[in-house]
C-alpha positions, 0 to 999 in steps of 0.5 A: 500500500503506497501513501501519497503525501495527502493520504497524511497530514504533513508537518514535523514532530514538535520541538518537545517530542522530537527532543525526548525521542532524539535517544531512542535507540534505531535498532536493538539485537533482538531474538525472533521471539522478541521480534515477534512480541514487540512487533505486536505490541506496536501494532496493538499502540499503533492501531487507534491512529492508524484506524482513526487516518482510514476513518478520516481518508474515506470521510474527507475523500471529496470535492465538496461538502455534504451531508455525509462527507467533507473535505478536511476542514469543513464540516459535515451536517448530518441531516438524518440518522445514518441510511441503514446500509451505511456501514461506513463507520460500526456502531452508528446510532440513531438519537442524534444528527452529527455535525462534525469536522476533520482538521489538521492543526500542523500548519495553523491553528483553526477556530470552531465557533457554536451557536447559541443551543439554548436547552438542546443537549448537544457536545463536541467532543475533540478527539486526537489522532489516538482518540483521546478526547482532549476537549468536550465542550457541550451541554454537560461541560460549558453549557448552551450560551454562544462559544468560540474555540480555538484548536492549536496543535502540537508545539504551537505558539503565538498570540490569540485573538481576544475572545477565543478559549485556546484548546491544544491538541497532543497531535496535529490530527484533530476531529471534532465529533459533535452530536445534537439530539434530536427526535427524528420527527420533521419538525425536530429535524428542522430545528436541527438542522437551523442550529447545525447551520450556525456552527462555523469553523475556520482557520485562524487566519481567517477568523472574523474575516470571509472564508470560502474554503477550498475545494477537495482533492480527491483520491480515486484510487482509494476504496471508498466501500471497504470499511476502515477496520477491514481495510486496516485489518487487511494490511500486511506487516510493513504496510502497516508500519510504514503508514503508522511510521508515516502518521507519526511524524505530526501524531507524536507520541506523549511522555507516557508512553515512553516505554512503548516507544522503546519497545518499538525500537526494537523492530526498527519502528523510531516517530519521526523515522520511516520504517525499514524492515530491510534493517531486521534480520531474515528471519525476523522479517519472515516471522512478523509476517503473523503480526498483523493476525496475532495482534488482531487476535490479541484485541478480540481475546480482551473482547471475550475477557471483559468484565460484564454487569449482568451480561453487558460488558463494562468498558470501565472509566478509562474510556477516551482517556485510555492512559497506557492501556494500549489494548483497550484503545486498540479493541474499542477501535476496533469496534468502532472510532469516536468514543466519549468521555464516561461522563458524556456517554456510556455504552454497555454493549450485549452480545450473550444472553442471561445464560452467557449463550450467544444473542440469536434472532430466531429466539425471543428476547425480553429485557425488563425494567422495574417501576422507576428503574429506567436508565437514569440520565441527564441527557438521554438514554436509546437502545440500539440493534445491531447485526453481528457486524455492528450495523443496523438490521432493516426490518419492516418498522423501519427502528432501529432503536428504543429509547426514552422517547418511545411511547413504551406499554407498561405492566400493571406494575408500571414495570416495562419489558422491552422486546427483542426478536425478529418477528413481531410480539403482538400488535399489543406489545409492538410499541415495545418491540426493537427488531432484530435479524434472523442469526447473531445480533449484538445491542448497545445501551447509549446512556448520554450525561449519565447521572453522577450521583445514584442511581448511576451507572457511573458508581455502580449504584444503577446496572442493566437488566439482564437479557433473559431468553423467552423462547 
C-alpha cells in the first residue's frame, strides 16, 4: 500500500517530542521471539491512529461538502440518522444528527465557533489522532450560551485573538465529533438542522474575516466501500508500519508512553523515522509476517475477557482517556472510532444472553425494567440493534432503536419489558418491540450525561437488566 503525501497530514514532530525521542535507540539485537512480541505490541499502540487516518481518508475523500462527507476542514451536517446500509463507520446510532469536522492543526491553528443551543443537549467532543478526547465542550461541560474555540496543535505558539478559549491538541490530527439530539420527527429535524447551520469553523487566519474554503482533492484510487477496520485489518506487516511510521511524524507520541516507544525500537519502528524492515534480520522479517493476525487476535481475546454487569460488558472509566492501556484503545477501535468521555456517554454493549449463550434472532428476547428503574440520565438514554457486524438490521418498522422517547406499554406494575426478536410480539406489545435479524445480533445501551450521583451507572449504584431468553 503506497501513501501519497495527502493520504497524511504533513508537518514535523514538535520541538518537545522530537527532543525526548532524539535517544531512542534505531535498532536493538533482538531474538525472533522478541521480534515477534514487540512487533505486536506496536501494532496493538499503533492501531487507534492508524484506524482513526482510514476513518478520516474515506470521510474527507471529496470535492465538496455534504451531508455525509467533507473535505478536511469543513464540516459535515448530518441531516438524518445514518441510511441503514451505511456501514461506513460500526456502531452508528440513531438519537442524534452529527455535525462534525476533520482538521489538521500542523500548519495553523483553526477556530470552531457554536451557536447559541439554548436547552438542546448537544457536545463536541475533540478527539486526537489516538482518540483521546482532549476537549468536550457541550451541554454537560460549558453549557448552551454562544462559544468560540480555538484548536492549536502540537508545539504551537503565538498570540490569540481576544475572545477565543485556546484548546491544544497532543497531535496535529484533530476531529471534532459533535452530536445534537434530536427526535427524528420533521419538525425536530428542522430545528436541527437551523442550529447545525450556525456552527462555523475556520482557520485562524481567517477568523472574523470571509472564508470560502477550498475545494477537495480527491483520491480515486482509494476504496471508498471497504470499511476502515477491514481495510486496516487487511494490511500486511510493513504496510502497516510504514503508514503508522508515516502518521507519526505530526501524531507524536506523549511522555507516557515512553516505554512503548522503546519497545518499538526494537523492530526498527523510531516517530519521526520511516520504517525499514530491510534493517531486521531474515528471519525476523519472515516471522512478523503473523503480526498483523496475532495482534488482531490479541484485541478480540480482551473482547471475550471483559468484565460484564449482568451480561453487558463494562468498558470501565478509562474510556477516551485510555492512559497506557494500549489494548483497550486498540479493541474499542476496533469496534468502532469516536468514543466519549464516561461522563458524556456510556455504552454497555450485549452480545450473550442471561445464560452467557450467544444473542440469536430466531429466539425471543425480553429485557425488563422495574417501576422507576429506567436508565437514569441527564441527557438521554436509546437502545440500539445491531447485526453481528455492528450495523443496523432493516426490518419492516423501519427502528432501529428504543429509547426514552418511545411511547413504551407498561405492566400493571408500571414495570416495562422491552422486546427483542425478529418477528413481531403482538400488535399489543409492538410499541415495545426493537427488531432484530434472523442469526447473531449484538445491542448497545447509549446512556448520554449519565447521572453522577445514584442511581448511576457511573458508581455502580444503577446496572442493566439482564437479557433473559423467552423462547
Amino acid at each position: 500500500m503506497k501513501l501519497s503525501r495527502r493520504d497524511v497530514t504533513t508537518g514535523g514532530l514538535s520541538l518537545l517530542a522530537a527532543t525526548s525521542l532524539s535517544s531512542v535507540p534505531q535498532a536493538k539485537a533482538v531474538s525472533v521471539n522478541e521480534a515477534v512480541s514487540a512487533a505486536i505490541d506496536a501494532y496493538i499502540y499503533g492501531y487507534p491512529l492508524m484506524i482513526m487516518d482510514m476513518t478520516r481518508r474515506q470521510l474527507t475523500n471529496v470535492g465538496s461538502s455534504g451531508s455525509s462527507r467533507a473535505p478536511m476542514g469543513q464540516l459535515v451536517r448530518r441531516r438524518s440518522y445514518p441510511a441503514v446500509d451505511d456501514h461506513t463507520v460500526p456502531a452508528p446510532n440513531a438519537d442524534t444528527l452529527y455535525t462534525n469536522v476533520w482538521l489538521d492543526v500542523t500548519k495553523e491553528p483553526w477556530v470552531l465557533s457554536i451557536p447559541d443551543m439554548g436547552n438542546r443537549y448537544f457536545m463536541m467532543p475533540m478527539l486526537s489522532g489516538w482518540t483521546e478526547v482532549f476537549q468536550a465542550p457541550g451541554s454537560r461541560t460549558t453549557g448552551g450560551k454562544p462559544q468560540n474555540y480555538v484548536i492549536t496543535g502540537p508545539g504551537w505558539s503565538g498570540k490569540l485573538p481576544d475572545g477565543l478559549t485556546e484548546y491544544k491538541s497532543p497531535t496535529g490530527l484533530v476531529w471534532i465529533l459533535g452530536r445534537i439530539y434530536c427526535t427524528g420527527t420533521a419538525e425536530d429535524y428542522a430545528e436541527v438542522h437551523a442550529l447545525q447551520d450556525k456552527f462555523a469553523i475556520v482557520p485562524i487566519s481567517y477568523f472574523g474575516k470571509p472564508y470560502t474554503p477550498p475545494p477537495g482533492e480527491v483520491d480515486a484510487k482509494l476504496d471508498m466501500k471497504t470499511g476502515a477496520r477491514e481495510q486496516i485489518n487487511s494490511l500486511g506487516v510493513n504496510d502497516y508500519f510504514n503508514y503508522l511510521a508515516t502518521l507519526l511524524r505530526t501524531n507524536p507520541p506523549v511522555a507516557a508512553d515512553n516505554s512503548i516507544v522503546e519497545r518499538m525500537s526494537e523492530i526498527g519502528l523510531v516517530p519521526g523515522q520511516a520504517f525499514d524492515a530491510s534493517k531486521l534480520t531474515k528471519p525476523q522479517q519472515q516471522a512478523i509476517k503473523a503480526v498483523p493476525k496475532l495482534a488482531q487476535l490479541r484485541m478480540l481475546k480482551r473482547f471475550k475477557e471483559m468484565h460484564t454487569i449482568n451480561g453487558w460488558l463494562d468498558f470501565g472509566p478509562s474510556v477516551a482517556k485510555w492512559g497506557t492501556d494500549y489494548l483497550l484503545r486498540g479493541l474499542c477501535n476496533m469496534l468502532g472510532p469516536g468514543w466519549n468521555l464516561p461522563q458524556d456517554a456510556v455504552y454497555p454493549a450485549a452480545e450473550k444472553d442471561a445464560n452467557g449463550k450467544t444473542l440469536d434472532g430466531r429466539k425471543n428476547y425480553v429485557i425488563h425494567f422495574d417501576k422507576g428503574q429506567m436508565p437514569p440520565v441527564k441527557g438521554f438514554w436509546s437502545l440500539t440493534m445491531y447485526d453481528e457486524n455492528r450495523f443496523f438490521v432493516p426490518n419492516s418498522l423501519n427502528r432501529y432503536t428504543l429509547s426514552q422517547r418511545n411511547n413504551f406499554v407498561a405492566n400493571a406494575d408500571g414495570s416495562v419489558d422491552l422486546y427483542l426478536r425478529a418477528n413481531s410480539p403482538g400488535r399489543d406489545k409492538e410499541p415495545n418491540w426493537l427488531p432484530a435479524p434472523e442469526g447473531k445480533f449484538s445491542v448497545m445501551l447509549r446512556l448520554y450525561w449519565p447521572n453522577e450521583n445514584s442511581p448511576s451507572i457511573v458508581d455502580g449504584t444503577w446496572k442493566p437488566p439482564v437479557i433473559t431468553a423467552i423462547g
